[in-house]
C-alpha positions in Angstrom: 168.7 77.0 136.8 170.5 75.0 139.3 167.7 75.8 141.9 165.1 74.8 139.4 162.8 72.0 141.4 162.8 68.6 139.2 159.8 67.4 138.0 157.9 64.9 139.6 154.5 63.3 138.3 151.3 63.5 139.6 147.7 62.3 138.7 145.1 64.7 137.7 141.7 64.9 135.9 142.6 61.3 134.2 146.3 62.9 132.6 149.7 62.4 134.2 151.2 66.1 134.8 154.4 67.0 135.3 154.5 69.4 138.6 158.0 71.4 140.1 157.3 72.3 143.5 159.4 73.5 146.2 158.5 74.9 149.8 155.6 74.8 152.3 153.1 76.9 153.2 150.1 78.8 151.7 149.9 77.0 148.1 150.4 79.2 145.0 150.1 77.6 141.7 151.9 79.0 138.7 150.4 78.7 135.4 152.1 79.2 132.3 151.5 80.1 128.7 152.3 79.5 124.8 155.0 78.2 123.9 155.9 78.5 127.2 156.7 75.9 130.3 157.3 75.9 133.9 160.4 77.0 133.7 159.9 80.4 132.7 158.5 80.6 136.2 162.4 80.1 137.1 162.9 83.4 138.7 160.1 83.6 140.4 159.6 80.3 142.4 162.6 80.4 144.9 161.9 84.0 145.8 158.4 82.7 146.7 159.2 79.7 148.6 161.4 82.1 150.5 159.0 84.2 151.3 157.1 81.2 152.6 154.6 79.8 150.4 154.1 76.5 148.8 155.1 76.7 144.9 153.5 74.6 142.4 154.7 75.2 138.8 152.5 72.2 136.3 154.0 71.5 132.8 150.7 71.4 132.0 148.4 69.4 129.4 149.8 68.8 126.0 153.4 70.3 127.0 157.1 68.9 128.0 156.3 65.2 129.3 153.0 66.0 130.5 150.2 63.5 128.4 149.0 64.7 125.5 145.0 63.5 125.1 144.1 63.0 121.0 141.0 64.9 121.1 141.0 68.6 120.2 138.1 69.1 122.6 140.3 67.6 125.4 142.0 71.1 125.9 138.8 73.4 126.5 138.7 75.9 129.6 136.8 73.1 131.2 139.7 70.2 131.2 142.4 73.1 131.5 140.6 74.1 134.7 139.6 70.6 136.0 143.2 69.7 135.5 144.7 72.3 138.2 141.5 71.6 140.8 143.0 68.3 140.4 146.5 69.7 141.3 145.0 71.0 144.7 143.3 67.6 145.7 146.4 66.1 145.1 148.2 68.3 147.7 145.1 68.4 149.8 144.4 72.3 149.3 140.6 73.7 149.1 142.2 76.7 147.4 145.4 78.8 146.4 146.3 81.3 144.9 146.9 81.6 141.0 149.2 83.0 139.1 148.6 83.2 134.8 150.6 84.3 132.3 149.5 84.2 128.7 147.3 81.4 128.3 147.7 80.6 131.7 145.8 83.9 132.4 143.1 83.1 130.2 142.7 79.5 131.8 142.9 81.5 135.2 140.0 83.7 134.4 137.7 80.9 133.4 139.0 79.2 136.2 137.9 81.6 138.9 134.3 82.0 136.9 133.9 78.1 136.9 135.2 76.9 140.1 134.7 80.4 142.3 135.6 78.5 146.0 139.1 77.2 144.6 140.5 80.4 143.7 141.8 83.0 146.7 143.1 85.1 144.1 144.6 85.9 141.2 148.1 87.4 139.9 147.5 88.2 135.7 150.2 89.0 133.2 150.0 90.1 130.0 146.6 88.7 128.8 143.5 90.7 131.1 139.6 89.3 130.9 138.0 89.9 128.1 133.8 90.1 127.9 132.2 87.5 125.6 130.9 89.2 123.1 127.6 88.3 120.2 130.0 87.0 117.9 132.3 83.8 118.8 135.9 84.9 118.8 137.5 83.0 115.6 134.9 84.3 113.5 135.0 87.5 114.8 139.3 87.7 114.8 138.6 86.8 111.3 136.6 89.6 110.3 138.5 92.2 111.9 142.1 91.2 111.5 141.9 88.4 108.4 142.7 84.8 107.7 146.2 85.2 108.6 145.8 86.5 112.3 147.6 83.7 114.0 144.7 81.9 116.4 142.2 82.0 112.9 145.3 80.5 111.1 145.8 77.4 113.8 142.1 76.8 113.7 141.1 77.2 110.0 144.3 75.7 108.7 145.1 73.0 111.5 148.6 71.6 111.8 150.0 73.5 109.5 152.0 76.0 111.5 152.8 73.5 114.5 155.0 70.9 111.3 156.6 74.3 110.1 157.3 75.3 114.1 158.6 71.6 114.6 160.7 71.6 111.8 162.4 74.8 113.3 161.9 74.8 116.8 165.2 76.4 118.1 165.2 78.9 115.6 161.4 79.3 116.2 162.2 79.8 120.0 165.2 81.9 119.5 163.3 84.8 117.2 160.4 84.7 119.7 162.2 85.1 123.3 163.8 88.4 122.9 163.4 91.9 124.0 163.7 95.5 123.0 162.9 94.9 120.0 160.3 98.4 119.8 163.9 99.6 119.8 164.0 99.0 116.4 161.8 99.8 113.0 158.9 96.9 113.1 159.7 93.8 111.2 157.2 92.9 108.0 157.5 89.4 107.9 155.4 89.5 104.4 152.4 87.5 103.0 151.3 84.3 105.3 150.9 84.0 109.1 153.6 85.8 110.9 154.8 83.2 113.4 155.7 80.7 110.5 158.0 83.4 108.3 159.3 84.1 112.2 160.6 80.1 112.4 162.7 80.5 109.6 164.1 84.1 109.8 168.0 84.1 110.0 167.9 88.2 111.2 165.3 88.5 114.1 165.1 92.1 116.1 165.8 92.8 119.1 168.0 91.1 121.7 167.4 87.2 123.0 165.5 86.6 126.1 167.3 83.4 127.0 170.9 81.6 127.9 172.5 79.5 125.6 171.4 77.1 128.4 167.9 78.8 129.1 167.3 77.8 125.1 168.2 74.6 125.8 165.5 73.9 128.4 162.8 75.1 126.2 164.1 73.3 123.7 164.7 70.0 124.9 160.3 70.6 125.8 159.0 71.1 122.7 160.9 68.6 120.9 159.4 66.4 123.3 156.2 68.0 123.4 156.1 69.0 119.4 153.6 71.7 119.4 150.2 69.7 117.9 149.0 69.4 121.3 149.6 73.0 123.0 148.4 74.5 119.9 145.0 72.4 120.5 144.3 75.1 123.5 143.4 77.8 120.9 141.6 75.3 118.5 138.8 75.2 121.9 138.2 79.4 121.3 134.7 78.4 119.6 133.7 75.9 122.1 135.1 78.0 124.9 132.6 80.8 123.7 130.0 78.1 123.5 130.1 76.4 126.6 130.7 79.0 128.7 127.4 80.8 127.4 125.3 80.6 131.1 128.8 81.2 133.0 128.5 84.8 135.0 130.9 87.0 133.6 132.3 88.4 137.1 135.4 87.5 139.1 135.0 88.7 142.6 138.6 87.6 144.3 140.9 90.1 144.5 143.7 90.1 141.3 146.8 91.2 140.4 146.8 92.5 136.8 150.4 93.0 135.4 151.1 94.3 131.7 153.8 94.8 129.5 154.0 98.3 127.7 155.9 96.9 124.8 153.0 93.6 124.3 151.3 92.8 120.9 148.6 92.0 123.6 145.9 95.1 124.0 145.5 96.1 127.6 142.1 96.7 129.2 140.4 100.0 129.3 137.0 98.0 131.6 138.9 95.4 133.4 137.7 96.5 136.4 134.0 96.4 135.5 134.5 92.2 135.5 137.1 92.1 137.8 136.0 94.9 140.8 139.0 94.0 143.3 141.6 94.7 140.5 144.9 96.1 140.8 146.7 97.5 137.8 150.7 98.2 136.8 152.6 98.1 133.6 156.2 97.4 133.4 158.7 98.8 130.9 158.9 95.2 128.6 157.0 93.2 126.1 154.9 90.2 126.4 157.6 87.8 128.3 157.1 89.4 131.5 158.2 87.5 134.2 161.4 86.6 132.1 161.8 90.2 131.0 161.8 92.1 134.4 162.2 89.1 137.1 163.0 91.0 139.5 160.7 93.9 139.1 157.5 91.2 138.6 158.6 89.2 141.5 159.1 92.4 143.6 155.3 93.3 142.6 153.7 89.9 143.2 155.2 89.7 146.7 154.1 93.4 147.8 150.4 92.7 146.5 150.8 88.5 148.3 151.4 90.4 151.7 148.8 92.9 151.6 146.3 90.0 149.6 147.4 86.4 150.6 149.8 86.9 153.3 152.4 83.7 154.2 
């Protein structure tokens, strides 16, 4: 934590973003996901800048001190993306390398469809591409999985999980950063959308992810933060699926595609029919990845960097 870079403030794509960066070199951005911040990039970034690349880690829009636009619409694919193209004019870079995790993969992927000469690669954890299918995906997470599948609950019931997640956000934090917990029997939160029973349990499974101090951090963002805004990013699914209608569907730079064995996220059994220059591993974790096996993750991204995007 102590080497953690401080943040300093840039201006992108009409926002203020709050940007940790440390080293020089080849530029490699680091995007993270929900409810997630830079700093659970915190193992990887001093390994990286060690290694001899430039390390850009955004707080990125809606999240920590980073603005926070109104609209709901200001936090499709299309702003997401604009808003890290801005991040390499800034720095003066034509492209970098991009590393996703969560919802940063899923910003990557569009990312590397919509702006193609930006992106030298990709590292992926967790979430892989997905095709765009007939049937826009709220509607469609609806049918299959029901009203109280988490993304059709933030869209179809707006605000209400991000007040309940507000009113408990380190106990929210603490029962969702842990581990191991497919050690144990699965836990049946009842009736109503999972993540909101999850804020107020007092007995969560498995073991916590974070510090004392780690919690803190994360913390300390999202009571800045609240989580209205970062919760807008999956309220865009149905414009996302809309304007991204006439976008190929093919990402031709070479990626990294990490999974966890343990995540509630499915892995992909075509990824490589989107994504030809695809390389594959799962590690022995859940969804957290990069906090869950730092060193193992880091270890990974550096052998594929050298052969892929060499310092």
């Amino acid at each position: 934590m102590q080497n953690f870079p401080k943040a300093e403030y840039i201006r992108t794509n009409g926002i203020n973003m709050a940007i940790h960066q440390a080293g020089k070199g080849k530029p490699i951005v680091l995007c993270h996901g929900w409810p997630e911040m830079a700093f659970s990039w915190r193992y990887q970034i001093q390994p990286l800048v060690d290694a001899g690349y430039h390390v850009i880690a955004p707080d990125q829009r809606g999240y920590t001190t980073t603005d926070q636009p109104d609209a709901v619409e200001d936090y499709d694919v299309h702003q997401l993306s604009a808003d890290l193209t801005g991040i390499l004019d800034h720095y003066g870079y034509e492209d970098a390398l991009f590393v996703g995790h969560d919802w940063g993969a899923i910003v990557l992927w569009n990312l590397a469809m919509l702006h193609p000469s930006r992106v030298a690669g990709l590292i992926q954890m967790s979430v892989p591409f997905t095709e765009r299918g007939k049937t826009e995906w709220v509607g469609f997470w609806e049918s299959m999985l029901g009203p109280d599948f988490y993304i059709v609950h933030f869209n179809r019931q707006p605000g209400v999980a991000a007040t309940v997640f507000e009113s408990n956000t380190r106990n929210f934090l603490n029962n969702l950063y842990r581990t191991e917990q497919w050690l144990e029997p699965a836990k049946d939160y009842g009736p109503g959308m999972a993540f909101t029973n999850m804020a107020i349990d007092t007995q969560p499974t498995g073991r916590p992810l974070l510090s004392d101090a780690e919690l803190d951090v994360f913390v300390q963002g999202f009571e800045s933060s609240g989580f209205h805004k970062p919760i807008n990013w999956y309220r865009n699914f149905t414009r996302n699926w809309e304007t991204m209608a006439e976008v190929p569907q093919q990402i031709d730079q070479p990626a990294l595609m990490i999974y966890g064995k343990y995540d509630m996220v499915p892995q992909s059994d075509n990824l490589a029919k989107f994504v030809p220059q695809v390389e594959e591993t799962t590690l022995e974790c859940g969804h957290w990845i990069q906090q869950e096996k730092p060193a193992e993750t880091t270890a990974l991204m550096l052998s594929w960097l050298n052969r892929h995007y060499p310092a």
